[in-house]
SELOVO-963749 format. One record per atom (N, C-alpha, C, O): chain; x, y, z; residue in three letters; residue number from 0. Coordinates in steps of 0.001 Angstrom, whole numbers. Layout:
REM residues N
mol	px	py	pz	type	seq
A	X	Y	Z	ALA	NUM
...
END
This chain:
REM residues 83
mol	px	py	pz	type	seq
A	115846	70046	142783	UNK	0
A	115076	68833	142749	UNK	0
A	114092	68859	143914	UNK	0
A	114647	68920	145011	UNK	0
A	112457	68820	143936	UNK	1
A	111854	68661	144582	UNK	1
A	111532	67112	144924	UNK	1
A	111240	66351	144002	UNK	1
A	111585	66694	146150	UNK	2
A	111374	65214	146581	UNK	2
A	110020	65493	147969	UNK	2
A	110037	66013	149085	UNK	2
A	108844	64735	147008	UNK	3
A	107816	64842	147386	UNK	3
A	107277	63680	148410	UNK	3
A	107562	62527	148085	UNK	3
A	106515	63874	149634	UNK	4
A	105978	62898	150374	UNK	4
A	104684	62459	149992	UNK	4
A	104031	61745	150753	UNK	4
A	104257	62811	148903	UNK	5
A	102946	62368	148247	UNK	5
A	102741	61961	147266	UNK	5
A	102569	62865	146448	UNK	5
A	102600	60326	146586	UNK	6
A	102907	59626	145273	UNK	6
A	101974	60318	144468	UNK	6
A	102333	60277	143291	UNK	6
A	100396	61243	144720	UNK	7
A	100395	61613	143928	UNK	7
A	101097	63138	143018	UNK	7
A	100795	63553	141900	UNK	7
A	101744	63493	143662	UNK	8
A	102458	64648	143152	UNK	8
A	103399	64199	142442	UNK	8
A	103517	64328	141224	UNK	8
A	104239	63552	143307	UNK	9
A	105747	62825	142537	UNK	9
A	107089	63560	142450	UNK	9
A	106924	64769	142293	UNK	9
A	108221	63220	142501	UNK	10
A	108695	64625	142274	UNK	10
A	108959	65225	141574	UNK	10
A	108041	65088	140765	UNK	10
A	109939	66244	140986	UNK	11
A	110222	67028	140102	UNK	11
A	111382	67781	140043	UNK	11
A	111974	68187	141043	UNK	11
A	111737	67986	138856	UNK	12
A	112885	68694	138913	UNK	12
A	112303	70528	138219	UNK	12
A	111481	70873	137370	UNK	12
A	113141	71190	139023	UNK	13
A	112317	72829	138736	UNK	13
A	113704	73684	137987	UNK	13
A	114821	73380	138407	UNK	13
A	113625	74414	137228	UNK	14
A	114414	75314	136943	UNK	14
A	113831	76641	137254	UNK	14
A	112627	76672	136998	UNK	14
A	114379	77899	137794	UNK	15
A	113897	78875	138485	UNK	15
A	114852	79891	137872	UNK	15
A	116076	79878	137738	UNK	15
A	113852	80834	137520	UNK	16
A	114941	82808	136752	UNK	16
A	115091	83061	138329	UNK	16
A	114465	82747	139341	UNK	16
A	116388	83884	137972	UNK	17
A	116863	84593	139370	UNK	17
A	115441	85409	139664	UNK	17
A	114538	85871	138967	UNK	17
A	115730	85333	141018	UNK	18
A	114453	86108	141324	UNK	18
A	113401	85582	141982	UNK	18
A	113073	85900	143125	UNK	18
A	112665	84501	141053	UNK	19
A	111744	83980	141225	UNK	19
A	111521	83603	142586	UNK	19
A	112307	82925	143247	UNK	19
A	110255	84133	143052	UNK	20
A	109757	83318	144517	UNK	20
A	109281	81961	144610	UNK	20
A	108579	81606	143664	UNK	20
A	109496	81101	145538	UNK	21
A	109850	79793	145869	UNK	21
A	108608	79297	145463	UNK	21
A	108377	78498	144556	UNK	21
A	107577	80037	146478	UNK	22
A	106275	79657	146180	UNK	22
A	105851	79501	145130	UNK	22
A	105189	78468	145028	UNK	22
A	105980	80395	143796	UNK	23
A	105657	80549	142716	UNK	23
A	106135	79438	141864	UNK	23
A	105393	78970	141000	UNK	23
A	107432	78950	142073	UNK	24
A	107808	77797	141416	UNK	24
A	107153	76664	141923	UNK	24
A	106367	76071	141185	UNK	24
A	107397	76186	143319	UNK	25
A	106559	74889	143606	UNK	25
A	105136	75389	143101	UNK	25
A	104846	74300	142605	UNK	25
A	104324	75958	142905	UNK	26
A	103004	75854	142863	UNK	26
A	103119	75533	140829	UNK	26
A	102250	74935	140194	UNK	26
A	104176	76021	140335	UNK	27
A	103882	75813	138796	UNK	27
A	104055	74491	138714	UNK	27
A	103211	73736	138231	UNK	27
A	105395	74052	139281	UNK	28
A	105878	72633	139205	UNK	28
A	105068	71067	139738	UNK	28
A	105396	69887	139621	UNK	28
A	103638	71904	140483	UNK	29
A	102644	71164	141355	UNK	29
A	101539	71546	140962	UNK	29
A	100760	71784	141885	UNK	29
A	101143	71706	139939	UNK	30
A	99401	72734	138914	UNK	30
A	98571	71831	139484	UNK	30
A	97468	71968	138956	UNK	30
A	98559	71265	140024	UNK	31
A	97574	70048	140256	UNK	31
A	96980	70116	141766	UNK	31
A	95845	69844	142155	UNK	31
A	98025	70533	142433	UNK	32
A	97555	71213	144078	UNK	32
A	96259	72341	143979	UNK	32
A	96195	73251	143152	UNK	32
A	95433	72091	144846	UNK	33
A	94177	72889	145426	UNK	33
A	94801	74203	146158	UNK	33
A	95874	74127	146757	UNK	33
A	94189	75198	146083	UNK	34
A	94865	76838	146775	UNK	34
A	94682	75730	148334	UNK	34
A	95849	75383	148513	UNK	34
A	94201	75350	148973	UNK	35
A	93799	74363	150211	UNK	35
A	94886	73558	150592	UNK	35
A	95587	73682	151597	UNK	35
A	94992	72372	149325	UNK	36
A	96955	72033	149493	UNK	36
A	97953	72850	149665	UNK	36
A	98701	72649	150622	UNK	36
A	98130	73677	149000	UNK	37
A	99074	74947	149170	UNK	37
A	99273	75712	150087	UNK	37
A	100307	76379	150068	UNK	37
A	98165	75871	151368	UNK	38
A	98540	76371	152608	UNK	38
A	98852	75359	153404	UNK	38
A	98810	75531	154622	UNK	38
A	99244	74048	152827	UNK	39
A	99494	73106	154054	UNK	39
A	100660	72541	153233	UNK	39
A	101384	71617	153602	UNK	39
A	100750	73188	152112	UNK	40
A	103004	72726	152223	UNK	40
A	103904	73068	152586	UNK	40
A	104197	74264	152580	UNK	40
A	104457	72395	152912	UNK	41
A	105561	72813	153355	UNK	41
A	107346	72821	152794	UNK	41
A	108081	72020	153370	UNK	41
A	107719	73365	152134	UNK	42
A	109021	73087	151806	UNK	42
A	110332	73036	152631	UNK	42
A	110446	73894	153507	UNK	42
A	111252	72215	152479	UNK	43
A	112173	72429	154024	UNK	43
A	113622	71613	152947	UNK	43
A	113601	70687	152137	UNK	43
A	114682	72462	153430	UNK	44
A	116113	72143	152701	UNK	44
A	117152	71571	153894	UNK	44
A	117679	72379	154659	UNK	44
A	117350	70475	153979	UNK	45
A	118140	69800	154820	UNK	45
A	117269	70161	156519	UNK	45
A	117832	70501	157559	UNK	45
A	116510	70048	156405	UNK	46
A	115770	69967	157836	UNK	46
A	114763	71216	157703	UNK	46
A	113577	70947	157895	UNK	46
A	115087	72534	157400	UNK	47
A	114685	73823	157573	UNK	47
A	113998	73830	156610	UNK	47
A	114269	73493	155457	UNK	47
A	112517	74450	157307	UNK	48
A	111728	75071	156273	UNK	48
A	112224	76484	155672	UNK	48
A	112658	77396	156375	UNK	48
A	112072	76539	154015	UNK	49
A	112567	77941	153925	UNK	49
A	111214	78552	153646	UNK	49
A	110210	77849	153760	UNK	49
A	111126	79816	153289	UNK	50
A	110855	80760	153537	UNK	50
A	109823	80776	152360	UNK	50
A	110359	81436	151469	UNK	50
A	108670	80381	151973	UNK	51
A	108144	80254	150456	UNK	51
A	107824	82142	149677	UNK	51
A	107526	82525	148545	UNK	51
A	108009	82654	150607	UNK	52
A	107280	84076	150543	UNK	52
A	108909	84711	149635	UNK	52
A	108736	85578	148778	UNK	52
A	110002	84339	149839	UNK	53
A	111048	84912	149139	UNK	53
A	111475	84005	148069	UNK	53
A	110967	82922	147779	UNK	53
A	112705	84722	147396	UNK	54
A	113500	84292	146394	UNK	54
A	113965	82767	146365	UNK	54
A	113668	82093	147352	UNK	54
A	114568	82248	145474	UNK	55
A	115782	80737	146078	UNK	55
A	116907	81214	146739	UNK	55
A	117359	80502	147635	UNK	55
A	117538	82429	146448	UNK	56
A	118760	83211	146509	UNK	56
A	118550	83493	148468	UNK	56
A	119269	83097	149386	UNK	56
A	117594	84113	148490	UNK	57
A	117502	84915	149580	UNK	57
A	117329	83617	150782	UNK	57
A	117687	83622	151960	UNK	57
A	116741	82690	150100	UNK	58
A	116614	81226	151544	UNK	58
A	117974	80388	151360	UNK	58
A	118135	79339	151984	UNK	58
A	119055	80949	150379	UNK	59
A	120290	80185	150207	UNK	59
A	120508	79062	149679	UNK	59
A	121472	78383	150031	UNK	59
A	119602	78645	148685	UNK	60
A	119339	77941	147841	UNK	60
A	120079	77658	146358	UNK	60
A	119694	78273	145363	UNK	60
A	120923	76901	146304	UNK	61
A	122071	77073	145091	UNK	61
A	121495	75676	144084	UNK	61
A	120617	74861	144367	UNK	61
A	122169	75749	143103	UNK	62
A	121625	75023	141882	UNK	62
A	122129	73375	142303	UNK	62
A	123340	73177	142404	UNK	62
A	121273	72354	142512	UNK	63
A	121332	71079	143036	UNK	63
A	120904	71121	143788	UNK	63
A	121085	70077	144413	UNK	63
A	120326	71759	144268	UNK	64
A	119456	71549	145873	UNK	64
A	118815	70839	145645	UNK	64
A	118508	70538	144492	UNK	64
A	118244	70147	146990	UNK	65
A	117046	69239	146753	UNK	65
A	116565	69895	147975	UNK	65
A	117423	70440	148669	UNK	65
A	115265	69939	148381	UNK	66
A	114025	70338	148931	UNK	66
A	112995	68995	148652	UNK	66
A	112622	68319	147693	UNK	66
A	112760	69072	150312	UNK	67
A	111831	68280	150494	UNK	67
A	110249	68974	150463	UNK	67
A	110058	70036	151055	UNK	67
A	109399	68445	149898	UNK	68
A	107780	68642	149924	UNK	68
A	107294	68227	150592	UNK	68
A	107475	67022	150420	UNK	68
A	106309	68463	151882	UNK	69
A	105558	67909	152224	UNK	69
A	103915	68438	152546	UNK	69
A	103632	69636	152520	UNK	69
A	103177	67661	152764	UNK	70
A	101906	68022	152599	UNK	70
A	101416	67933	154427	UNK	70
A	101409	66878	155062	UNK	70
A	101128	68978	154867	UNK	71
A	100629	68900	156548	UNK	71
A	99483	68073	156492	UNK	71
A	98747	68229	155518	UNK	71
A	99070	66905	157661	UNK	72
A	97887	65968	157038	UNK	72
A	97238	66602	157853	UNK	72
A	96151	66355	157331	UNK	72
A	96879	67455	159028	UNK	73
A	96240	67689	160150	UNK	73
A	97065	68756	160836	UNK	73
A	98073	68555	161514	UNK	73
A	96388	70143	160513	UNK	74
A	97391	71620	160856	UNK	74
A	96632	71852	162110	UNK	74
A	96915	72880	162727	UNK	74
A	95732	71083	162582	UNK	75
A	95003	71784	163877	UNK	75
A	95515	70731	164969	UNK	75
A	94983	70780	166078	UNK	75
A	96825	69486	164653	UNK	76
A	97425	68840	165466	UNK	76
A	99046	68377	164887	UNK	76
A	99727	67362	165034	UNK	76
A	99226	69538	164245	UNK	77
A	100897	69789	163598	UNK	77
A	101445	68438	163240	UNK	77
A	102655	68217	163186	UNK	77
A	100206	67237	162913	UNK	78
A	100860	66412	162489	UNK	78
A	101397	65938	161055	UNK	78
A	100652	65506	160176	UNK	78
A	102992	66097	160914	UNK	79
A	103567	65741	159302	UNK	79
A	103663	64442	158670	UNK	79
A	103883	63425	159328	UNK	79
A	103563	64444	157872	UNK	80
A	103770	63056	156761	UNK	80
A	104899	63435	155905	UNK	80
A	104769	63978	154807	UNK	80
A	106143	63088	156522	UNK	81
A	107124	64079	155043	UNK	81
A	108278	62537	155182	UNK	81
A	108384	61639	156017	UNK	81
A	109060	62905	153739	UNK	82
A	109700	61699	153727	UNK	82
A	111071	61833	154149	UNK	82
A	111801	60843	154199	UNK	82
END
């Protein structure tokens, strides 16, 4: 379950093939994000950002997870908006 800090995204629920990289799913489950949004999300599972560049498996990610979304509002003063 993705739980998003931005009403217009909303959240979502994702189903993922073994394997699949993280990134690749949030970006299907989010078609609506700019390549621009997408270097300023951030995904994070109970506090920790994982890893968008790998698997669900490999960031330890089991079926019910929830992952938080958030969108960086200002990366040149690390300031977050996440819920």
């Amino acid at each position: 379950q993705l739980l998003s800090n931005d009403s217009s995204l909303g959240d979502a629920q994702i189903r993922v093939p073994e394997g699949q990289i993280a990134r690749d799913a949030i970006q299907a489950a989010y078609a609506t994000l700019t390549p621009h949004q997408m270097k300023r999300l951030v995904v994070s599972m109970a506090g920790e950002e994982i890893d968008m560049e790998a698997d669900f498996v490999s960031n330890g990610i089991e079926d019910g997870a929830r992952l938080e979304v958030c969108l960086m509002l200002c990366p040149c003063l690390c300031i977050w908006h996440c819920c």
